[in-house]
C-alpha positions in Angstrom: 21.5 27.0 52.0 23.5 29.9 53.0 22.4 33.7 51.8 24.4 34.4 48.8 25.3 38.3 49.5 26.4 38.7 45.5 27.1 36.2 42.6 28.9 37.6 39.4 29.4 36.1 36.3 32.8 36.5 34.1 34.0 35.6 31.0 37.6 35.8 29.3 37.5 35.6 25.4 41.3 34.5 23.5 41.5 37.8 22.4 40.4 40.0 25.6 42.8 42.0 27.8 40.9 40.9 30.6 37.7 39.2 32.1 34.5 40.9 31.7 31.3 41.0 33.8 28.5 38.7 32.2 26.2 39.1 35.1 25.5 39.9 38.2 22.7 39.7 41.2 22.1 39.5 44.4 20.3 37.7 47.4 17.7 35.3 46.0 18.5 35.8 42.7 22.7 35.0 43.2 21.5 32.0 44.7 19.2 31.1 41.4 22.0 32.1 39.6 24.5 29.7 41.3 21.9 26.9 41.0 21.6 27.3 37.2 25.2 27.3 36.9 25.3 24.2 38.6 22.7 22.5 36.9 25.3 23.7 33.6 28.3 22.1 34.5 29.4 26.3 35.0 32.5 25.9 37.6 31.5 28.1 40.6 33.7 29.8 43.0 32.6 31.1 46.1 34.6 34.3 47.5 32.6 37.0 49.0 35.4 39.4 49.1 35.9 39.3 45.4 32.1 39.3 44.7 31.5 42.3 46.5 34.3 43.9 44.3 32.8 43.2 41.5 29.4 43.9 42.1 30.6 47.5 42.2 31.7 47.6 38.5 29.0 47.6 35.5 28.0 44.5 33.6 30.1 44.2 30.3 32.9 46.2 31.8 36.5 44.5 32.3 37.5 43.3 36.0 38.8 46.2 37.6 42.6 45.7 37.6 43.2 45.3 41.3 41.7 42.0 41.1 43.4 40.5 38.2 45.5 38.6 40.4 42.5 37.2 42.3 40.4 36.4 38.9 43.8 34.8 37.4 44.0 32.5 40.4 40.5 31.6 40.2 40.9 30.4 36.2 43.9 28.8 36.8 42.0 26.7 38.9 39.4 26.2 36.8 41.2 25.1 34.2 43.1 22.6 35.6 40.2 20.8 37.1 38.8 20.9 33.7 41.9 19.3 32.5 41.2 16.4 34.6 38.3 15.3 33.9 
């Protein structure tokens, strides 16, 4: 297994302007992290560039704005898988 630099956690209510930061870790714990959401069915995502982003910003804060574009992408994506199943 590779070394997970940082793992964050988001989530996007109906009714939220934007994402939010559930959690976050790094280093062993990202990688337990990871596993658990695996183990949950959790879609995971791997981009370090975005990860490092937002491990600078607090957990229950909104995603910074710069990376709304990035995070968008990343749901849209999500969601469509999910709609295949």
């Amino acid at each position: 297994m590779r070394n997970i630099k940082a793992a964050i956690s988001l989530k996007y209510p109906e009714n939220a302007d934007a994402p939010f930061i559930t959690s976050k870790s790094s280093g062993a714990i990202a990688e337990r992290m990871i596993e658990i959401a695996k183990e949950n069915d959790i879609p995971v995502v791997e981009n370090d560039i975005l990860a490092n982003v937002l491990s600078l910003h607090e957990i229950g804060t909104c995603i910074p704005e710069s990376t709304w574009e990035a995070v968008a992408s990343i749901f849209a994506v999500i969601g469509e898988s999910e709609r295949e199943r």
